[in-house]
CHARMM-style PDB file with segment names, atoms N, HN, CA, C and O in Angstrom:
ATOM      1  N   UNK     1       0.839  -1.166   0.000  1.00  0.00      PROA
ATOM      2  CA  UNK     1       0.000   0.000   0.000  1.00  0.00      PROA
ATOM      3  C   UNK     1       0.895   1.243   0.000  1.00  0.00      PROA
ATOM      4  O   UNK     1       1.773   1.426   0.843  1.00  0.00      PROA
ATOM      5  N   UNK     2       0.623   2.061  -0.972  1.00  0.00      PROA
ATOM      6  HN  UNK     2      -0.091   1.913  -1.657  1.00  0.00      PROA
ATOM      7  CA  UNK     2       1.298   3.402  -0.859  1.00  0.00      PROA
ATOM      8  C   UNK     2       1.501   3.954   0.142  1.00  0.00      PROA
ATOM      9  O   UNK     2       2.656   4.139   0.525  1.00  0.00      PROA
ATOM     10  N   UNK     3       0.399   4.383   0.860  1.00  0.00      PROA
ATOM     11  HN  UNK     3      -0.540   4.233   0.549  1.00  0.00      PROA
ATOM     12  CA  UNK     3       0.222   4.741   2.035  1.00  0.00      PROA
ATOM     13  C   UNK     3       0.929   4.978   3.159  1.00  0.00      PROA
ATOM     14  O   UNK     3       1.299   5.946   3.824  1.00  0.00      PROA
ATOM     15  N   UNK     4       1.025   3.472   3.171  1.00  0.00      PROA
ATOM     16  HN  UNK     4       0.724   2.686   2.631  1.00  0.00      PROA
ATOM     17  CA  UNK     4       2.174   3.003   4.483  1.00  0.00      PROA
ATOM     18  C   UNK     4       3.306   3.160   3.968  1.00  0.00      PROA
ATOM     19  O   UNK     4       4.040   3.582   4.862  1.00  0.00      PROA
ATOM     20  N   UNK     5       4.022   3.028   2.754  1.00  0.00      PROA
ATOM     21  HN  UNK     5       3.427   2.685   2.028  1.00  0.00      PROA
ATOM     22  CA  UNK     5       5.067   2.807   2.255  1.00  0.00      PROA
ATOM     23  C   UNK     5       5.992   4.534   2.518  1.00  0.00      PROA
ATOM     24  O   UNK     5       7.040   4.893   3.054  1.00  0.00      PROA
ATOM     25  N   UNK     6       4.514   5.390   1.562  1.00  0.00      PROA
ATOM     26  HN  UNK     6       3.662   5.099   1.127  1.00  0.00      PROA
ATOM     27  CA  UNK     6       5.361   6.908   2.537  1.00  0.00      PROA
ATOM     28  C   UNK     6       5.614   7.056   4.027  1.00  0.00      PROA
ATOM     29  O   UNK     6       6.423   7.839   4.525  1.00  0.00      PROA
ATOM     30  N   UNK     7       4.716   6.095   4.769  1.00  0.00      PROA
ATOM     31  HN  UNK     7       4.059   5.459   4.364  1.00  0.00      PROA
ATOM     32  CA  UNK     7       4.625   6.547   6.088  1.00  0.00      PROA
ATOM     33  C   UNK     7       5.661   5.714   6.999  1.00  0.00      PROA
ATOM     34  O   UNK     7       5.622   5.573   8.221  1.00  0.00      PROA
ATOM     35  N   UNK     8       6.597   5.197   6.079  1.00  0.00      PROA
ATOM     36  HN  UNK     8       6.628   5.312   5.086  1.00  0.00      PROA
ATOM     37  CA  UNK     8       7.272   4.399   6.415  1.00  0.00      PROA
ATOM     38  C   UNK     8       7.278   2.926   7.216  1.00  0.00      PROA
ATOM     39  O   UNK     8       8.335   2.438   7.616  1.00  0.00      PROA
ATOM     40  N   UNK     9       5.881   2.221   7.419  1.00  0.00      PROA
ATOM     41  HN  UNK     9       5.022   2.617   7.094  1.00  0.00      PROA
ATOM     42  CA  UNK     9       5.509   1.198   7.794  1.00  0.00      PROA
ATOM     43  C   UNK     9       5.190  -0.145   7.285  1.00  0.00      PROA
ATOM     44  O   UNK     9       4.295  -0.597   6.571  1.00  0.00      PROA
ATOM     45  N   UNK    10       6.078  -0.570   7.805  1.00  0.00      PROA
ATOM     46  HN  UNK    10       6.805  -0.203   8.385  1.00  0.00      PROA
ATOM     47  CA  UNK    10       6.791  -1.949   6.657  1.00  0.00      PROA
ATOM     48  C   UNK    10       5.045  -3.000   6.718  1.00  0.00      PROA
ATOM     49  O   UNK    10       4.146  -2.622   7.469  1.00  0.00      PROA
ATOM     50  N   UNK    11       4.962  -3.624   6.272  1.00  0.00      PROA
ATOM     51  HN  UNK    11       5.692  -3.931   5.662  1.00  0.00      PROA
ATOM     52  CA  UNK    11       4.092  -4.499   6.612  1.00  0.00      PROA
ATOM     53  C   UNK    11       4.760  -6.082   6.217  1.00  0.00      PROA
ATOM     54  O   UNK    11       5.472  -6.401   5.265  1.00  0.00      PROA
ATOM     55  N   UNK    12       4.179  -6.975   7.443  1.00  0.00      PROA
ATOM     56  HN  UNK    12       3.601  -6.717   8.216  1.00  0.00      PROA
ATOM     57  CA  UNK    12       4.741  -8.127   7.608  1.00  0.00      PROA
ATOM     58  C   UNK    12       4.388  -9.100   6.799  1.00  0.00      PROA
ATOM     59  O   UNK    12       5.051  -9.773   6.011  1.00  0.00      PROA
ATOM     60  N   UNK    13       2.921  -9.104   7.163  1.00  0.00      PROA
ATOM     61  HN  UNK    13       2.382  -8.557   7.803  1.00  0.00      PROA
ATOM     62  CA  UNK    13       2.308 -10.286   6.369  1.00  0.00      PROA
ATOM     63  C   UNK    13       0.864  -9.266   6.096  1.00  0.00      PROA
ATOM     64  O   UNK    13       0.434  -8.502   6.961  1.00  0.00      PROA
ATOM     65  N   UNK    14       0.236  -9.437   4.721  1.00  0.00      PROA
ATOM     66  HN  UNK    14       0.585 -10.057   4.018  1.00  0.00      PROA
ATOM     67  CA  UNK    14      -1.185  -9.258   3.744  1.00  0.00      PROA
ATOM     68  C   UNK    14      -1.936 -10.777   3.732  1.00  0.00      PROA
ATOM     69  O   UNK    14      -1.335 -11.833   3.535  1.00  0.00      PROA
ATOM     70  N   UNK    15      -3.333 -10.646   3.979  1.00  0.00      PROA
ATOM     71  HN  UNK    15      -3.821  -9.788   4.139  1.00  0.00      PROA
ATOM     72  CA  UNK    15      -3.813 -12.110   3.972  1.00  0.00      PROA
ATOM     73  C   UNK    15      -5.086 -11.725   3.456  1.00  0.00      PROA
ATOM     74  O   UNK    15      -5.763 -11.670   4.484  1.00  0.00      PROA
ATOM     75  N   UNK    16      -5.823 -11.429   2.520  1.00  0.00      PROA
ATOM     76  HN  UNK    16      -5.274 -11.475   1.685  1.00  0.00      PROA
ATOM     77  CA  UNK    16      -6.700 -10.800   2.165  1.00  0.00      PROA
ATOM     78  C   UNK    16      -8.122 -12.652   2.585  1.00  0.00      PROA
ATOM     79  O   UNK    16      -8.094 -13.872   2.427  1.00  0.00      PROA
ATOM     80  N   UNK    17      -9.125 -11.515   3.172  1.00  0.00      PROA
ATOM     81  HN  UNK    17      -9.147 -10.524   3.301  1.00  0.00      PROA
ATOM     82  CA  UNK    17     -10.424 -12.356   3.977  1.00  0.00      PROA
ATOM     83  C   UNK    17     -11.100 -12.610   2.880  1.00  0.00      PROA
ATOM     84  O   UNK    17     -11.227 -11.867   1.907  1.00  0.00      PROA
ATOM     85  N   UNK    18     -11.611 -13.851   3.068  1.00  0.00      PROA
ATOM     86  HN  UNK    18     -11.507 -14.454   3.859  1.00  0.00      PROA
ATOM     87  CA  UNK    18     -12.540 -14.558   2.341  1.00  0.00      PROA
ATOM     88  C   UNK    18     -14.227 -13.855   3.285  1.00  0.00      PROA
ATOM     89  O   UNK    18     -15.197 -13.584   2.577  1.00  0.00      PROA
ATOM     90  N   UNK    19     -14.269 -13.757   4.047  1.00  0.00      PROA
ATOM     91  HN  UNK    19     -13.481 -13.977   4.622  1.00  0.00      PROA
ATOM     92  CA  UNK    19     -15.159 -13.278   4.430  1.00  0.00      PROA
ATOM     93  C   UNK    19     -15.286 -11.454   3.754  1.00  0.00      PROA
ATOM     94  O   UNK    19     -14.298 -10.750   3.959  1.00  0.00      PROA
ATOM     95  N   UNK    20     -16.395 -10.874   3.059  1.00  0.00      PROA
ATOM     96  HN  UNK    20     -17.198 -11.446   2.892  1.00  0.00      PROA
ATOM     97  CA  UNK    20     -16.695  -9.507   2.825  1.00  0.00      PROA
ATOM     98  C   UNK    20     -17.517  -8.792   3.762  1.00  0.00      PROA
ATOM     99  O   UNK    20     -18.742  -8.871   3.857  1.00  0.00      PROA
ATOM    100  N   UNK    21     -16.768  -8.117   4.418  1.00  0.00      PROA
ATOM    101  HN  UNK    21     -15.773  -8.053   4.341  1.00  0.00      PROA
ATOM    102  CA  UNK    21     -17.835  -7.254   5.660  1.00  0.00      PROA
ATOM    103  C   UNK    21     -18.396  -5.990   4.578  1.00  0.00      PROA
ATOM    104  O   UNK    21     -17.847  -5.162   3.852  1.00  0.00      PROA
ATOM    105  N   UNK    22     -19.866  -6.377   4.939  1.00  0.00      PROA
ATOM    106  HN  UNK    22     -20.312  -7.050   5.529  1.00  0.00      PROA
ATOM    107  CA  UNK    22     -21.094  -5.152   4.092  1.00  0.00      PROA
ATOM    108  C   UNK    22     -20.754  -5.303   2.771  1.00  0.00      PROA
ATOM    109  O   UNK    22     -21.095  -4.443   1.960  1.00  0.00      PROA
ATOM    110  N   UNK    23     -20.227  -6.121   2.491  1.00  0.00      PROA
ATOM    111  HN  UNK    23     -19.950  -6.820   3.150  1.00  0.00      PROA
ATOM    112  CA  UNK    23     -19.986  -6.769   0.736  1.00  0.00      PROA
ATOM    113  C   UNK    23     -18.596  -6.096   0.188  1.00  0.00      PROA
ATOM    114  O   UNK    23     -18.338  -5.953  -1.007  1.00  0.00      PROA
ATOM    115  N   UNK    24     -17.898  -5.778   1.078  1.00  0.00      PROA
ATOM    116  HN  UNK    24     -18.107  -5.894   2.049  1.00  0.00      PROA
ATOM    117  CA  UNK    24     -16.470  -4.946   0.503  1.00  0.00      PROA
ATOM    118  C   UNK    24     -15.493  -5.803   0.933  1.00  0.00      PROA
ATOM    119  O   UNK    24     -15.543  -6.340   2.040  1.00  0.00      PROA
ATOM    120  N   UNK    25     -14.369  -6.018  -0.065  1.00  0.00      PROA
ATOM    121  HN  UNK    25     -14.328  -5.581  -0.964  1.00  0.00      PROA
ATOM    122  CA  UNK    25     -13.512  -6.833  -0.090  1.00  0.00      PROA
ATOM    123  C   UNK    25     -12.698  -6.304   1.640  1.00  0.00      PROA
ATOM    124  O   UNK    25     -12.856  -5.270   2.289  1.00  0.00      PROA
ATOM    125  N   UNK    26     -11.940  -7.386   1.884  1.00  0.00      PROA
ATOM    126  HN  UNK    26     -11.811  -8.226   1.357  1.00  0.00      PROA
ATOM    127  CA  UNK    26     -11.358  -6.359   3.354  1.00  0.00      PROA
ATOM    128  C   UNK    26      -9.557  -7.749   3.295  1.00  0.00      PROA
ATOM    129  O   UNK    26      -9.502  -8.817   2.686  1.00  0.00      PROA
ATOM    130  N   UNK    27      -8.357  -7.049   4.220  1.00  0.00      PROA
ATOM    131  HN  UNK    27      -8.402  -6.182   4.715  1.00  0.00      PROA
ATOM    132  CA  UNK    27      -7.587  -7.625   3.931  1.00  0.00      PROA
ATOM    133  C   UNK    27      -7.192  -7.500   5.211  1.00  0.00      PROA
ATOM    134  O   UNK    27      -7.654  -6.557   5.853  1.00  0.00      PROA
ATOM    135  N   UNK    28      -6.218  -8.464   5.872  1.00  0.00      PROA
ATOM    136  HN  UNK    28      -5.843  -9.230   5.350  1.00  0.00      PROA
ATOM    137  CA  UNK    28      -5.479  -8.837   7.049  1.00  0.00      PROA
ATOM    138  C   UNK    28      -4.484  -7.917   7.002  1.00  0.00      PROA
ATOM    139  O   UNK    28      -3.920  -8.209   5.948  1.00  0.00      PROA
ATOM    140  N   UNK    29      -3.857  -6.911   7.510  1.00  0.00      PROA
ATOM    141  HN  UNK    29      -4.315  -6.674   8.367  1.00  0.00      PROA
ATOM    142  CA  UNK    29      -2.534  -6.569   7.823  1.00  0.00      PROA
ATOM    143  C   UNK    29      -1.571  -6.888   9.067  1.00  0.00      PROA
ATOM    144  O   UNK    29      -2.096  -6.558  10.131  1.00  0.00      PROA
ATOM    145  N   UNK    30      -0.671  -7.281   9.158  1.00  0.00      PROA
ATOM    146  HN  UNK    30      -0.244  -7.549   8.294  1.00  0.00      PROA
ATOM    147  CA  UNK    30       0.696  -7.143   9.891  1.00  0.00      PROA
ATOM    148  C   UNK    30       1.585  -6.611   9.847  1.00  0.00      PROA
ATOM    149  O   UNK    30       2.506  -7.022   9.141  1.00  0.00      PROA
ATOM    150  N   UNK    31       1.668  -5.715  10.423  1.00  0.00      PROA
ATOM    151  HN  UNK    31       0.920  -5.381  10.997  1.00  0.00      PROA
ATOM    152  CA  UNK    31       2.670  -4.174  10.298  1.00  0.00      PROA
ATOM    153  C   UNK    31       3.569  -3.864  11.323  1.00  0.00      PROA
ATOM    154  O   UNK    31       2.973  -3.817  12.399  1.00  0.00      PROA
ATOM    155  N   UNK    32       4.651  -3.654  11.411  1.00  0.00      PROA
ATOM    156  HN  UNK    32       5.135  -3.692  10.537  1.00  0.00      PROA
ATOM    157  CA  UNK    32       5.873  -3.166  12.435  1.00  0.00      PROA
ATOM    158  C   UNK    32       5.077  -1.681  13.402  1.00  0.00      PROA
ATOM    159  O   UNK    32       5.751  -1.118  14.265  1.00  0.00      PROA
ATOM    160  N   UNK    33       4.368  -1.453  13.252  1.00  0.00      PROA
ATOM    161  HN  UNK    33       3.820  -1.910  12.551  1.00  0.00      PROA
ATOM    162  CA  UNK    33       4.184   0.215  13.938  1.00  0.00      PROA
ATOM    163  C   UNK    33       2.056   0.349  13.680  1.00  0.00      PROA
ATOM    164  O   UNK    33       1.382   1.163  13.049  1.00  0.00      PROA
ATOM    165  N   UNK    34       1.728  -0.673  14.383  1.00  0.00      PROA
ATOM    166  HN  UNK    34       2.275  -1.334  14.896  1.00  0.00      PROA
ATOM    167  CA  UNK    34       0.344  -0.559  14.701  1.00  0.00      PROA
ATOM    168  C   UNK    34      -0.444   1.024  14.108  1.00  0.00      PROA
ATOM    169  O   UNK    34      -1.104   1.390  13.136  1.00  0.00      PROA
ATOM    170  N   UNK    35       0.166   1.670  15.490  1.00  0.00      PROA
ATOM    171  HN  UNK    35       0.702   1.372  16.279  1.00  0.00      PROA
ATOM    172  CA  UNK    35      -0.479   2.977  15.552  1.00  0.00      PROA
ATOM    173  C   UNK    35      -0.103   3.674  14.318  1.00  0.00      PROA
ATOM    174  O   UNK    35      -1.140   4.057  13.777  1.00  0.00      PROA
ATOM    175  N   UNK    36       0.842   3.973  13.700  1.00  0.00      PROA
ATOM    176  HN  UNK    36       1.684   3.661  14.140  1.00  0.00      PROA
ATOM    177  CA  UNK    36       1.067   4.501  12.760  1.00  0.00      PROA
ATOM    178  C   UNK    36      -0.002   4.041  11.367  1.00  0.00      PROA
ATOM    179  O   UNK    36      -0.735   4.690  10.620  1.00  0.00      PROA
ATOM    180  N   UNK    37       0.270   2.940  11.459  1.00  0.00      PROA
ATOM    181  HN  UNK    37       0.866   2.413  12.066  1.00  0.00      PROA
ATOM    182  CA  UNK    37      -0.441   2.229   9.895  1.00  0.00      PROA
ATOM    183  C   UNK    37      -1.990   2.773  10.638  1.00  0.00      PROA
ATOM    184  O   UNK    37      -2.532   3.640   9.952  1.00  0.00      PROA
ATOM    185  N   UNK    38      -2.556   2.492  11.581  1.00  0.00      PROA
ATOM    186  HN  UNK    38      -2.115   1.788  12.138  1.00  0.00      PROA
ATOM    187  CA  UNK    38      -4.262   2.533  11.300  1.00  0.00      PROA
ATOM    188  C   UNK    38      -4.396   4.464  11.261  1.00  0.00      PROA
ATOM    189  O   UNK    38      -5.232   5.039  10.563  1.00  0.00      PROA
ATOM    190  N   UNK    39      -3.734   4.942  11.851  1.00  0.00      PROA
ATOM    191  HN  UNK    39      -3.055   4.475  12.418  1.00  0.00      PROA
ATOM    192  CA  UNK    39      -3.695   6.656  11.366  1.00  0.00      PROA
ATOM    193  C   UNK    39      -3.149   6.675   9.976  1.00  0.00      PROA
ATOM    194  O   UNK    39      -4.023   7.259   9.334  1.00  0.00      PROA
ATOM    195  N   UNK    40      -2.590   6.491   9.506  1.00  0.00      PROA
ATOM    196  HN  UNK    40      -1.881   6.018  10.027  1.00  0.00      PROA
ATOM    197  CA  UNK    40      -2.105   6.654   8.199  1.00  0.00      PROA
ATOM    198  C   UNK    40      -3.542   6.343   7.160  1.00  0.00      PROA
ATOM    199  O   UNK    40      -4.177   7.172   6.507  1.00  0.00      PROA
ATOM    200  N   UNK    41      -3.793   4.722   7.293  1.00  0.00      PROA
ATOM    201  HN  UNK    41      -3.278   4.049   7.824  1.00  0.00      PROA
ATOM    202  CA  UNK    41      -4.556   4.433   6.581  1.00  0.00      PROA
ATOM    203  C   UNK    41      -6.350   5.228   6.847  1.00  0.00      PROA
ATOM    204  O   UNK    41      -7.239   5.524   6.049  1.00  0.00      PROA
ATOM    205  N   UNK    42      -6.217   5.348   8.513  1.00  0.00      PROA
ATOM    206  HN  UNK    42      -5.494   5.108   9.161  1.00  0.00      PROA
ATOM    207  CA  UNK    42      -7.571   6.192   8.011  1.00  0.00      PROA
ATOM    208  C   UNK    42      -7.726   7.735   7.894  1.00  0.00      PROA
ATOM    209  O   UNK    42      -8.807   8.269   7.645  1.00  0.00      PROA
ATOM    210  N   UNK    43      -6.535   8.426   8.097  1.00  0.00      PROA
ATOM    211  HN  UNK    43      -5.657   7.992   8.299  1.00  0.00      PROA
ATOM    212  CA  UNK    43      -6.392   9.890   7.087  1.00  0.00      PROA
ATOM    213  C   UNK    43      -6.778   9.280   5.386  1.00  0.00      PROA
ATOM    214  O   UNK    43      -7.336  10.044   4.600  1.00  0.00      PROA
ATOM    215  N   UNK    44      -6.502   8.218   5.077  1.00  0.00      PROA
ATOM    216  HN  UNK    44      -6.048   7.597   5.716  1.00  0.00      PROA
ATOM    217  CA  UNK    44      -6.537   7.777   3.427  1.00  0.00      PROA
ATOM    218  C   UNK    44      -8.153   7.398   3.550  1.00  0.00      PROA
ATOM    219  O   UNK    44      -8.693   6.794   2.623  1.00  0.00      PROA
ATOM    220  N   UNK    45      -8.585   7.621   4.240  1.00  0.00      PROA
ATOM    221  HN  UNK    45      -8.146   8.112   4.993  1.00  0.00      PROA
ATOM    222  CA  UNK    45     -10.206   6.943   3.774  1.00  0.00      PROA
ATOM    223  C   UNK    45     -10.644   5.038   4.410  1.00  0.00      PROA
ATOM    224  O   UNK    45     -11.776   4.555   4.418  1.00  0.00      PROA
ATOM    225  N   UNK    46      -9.468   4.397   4.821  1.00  0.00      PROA
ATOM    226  HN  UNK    46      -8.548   4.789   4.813  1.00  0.00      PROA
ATOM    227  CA  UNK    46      -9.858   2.871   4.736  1.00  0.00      PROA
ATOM    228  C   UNK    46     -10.402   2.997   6.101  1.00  0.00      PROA
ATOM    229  O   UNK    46     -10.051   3.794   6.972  1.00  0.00      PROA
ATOM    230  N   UNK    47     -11.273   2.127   6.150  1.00  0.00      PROA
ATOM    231  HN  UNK    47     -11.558   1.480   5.443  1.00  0.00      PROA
ATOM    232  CA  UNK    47     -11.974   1.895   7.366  1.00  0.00      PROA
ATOM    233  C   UNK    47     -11.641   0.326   8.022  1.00  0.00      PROA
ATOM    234  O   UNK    47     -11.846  -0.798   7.563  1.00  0.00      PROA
ATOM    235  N   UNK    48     -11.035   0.797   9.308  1.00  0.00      PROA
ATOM    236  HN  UNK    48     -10.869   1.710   9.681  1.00  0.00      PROA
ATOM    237  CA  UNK    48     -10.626  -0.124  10.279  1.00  0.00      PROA
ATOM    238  C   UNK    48     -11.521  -1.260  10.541  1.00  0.00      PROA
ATOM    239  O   UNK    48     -12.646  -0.846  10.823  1.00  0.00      PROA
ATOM    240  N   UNK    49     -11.412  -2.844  10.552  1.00  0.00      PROA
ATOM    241  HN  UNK    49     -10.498  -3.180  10.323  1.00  0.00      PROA
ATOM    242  CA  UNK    49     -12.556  -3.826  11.277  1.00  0.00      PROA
ATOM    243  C   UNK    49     -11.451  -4.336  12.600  1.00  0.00      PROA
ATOM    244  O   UNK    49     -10.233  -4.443  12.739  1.00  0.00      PROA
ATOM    245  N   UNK    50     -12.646  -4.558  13.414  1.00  0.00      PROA
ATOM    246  HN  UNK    50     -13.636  -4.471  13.301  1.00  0.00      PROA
ATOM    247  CA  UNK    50     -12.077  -5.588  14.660  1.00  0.00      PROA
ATOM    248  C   UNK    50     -12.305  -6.701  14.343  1.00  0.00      PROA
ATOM    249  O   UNK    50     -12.883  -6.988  13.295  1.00  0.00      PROA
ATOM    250  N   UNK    51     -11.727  -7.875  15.536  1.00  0.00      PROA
ATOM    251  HN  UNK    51     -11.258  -7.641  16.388  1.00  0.00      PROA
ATOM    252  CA  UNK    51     -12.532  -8.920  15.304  1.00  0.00      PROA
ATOM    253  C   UNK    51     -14.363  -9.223  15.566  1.00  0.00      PROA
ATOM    254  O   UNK    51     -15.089 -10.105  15.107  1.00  0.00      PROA
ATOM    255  N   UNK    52     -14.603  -8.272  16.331  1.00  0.00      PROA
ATOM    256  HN  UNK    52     -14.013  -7.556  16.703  1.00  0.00      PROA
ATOM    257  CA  UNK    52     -16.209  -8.218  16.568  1.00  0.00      PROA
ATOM    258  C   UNK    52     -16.720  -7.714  15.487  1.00  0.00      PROA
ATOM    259  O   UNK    52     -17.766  -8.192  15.046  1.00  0.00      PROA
ATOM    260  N   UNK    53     -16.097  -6.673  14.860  1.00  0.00      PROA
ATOM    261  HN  UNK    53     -15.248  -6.285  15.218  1.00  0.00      PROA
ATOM    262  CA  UNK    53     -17.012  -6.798  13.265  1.00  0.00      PROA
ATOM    263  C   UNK    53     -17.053  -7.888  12.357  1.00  0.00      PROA
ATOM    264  O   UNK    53     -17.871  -8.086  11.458  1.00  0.00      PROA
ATOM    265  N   UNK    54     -16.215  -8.476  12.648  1.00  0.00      PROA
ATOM    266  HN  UNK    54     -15.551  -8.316  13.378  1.00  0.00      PROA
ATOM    267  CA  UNK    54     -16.125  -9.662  11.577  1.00  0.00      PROA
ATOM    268  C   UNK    54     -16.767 -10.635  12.053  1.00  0.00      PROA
ATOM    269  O   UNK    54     -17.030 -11.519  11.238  1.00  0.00      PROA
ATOM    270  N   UNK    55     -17.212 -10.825  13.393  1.00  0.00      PROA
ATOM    271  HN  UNK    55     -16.998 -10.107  14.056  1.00  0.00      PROA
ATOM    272  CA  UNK    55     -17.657 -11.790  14.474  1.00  0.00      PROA
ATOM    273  C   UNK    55     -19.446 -11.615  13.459  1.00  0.00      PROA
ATOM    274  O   UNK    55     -20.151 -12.447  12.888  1.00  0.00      PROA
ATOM    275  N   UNK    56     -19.559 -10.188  13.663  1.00  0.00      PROA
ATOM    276  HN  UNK    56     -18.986  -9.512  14.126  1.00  0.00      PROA
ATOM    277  CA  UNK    56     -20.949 -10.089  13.307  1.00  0.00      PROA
ATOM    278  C   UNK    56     -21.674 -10.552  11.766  1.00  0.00      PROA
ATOM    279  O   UNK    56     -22.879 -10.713  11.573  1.00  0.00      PROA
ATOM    280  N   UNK    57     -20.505 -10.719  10.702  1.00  0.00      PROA
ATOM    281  HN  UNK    57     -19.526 -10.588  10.859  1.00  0.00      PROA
ATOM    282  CA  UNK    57     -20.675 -11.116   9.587  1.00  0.00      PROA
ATOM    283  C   UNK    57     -20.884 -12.857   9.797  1.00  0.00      PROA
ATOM    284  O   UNK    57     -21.098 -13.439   8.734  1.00  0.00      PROA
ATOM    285  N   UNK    58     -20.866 -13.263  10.370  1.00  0.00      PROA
ATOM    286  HN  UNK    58     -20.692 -12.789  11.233  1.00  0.00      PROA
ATOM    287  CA  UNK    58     -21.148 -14.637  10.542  1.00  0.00      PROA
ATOM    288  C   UNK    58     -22.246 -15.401  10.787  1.00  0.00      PROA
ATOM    289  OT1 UNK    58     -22.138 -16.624  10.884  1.00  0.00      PROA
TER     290      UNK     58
END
């Protein structure tokens, strides 16, 4: 992701979910710097899931 890449936050592992929360594709991240990547990414618009959102798609 661009994103992170300016923001300097490496990411470990991408695992993109077979499950679609509200029908939108959604992807696993593992990232060196938590806090950084979910501010980064939601100044960019992406919207954060927990596991209880995903709990609720089930």
């Amino acid at each position: 992701c661009t994103a992170l890449l300016q923001a300097e936050v490496n990411i470990v592992q991408a695992i993109p979910l077979i499950i679609r929360p509200h029908g939108n594709p959604a992807v696993a991240l593992m990232v060196d710097n938590l806090e950084m990547a979910m501010e980064t990414l939601t100044s960019k618009g992406f919207t954060m899931l927990t596991e209880g959102d995903l709990a609720e798609e089930e």
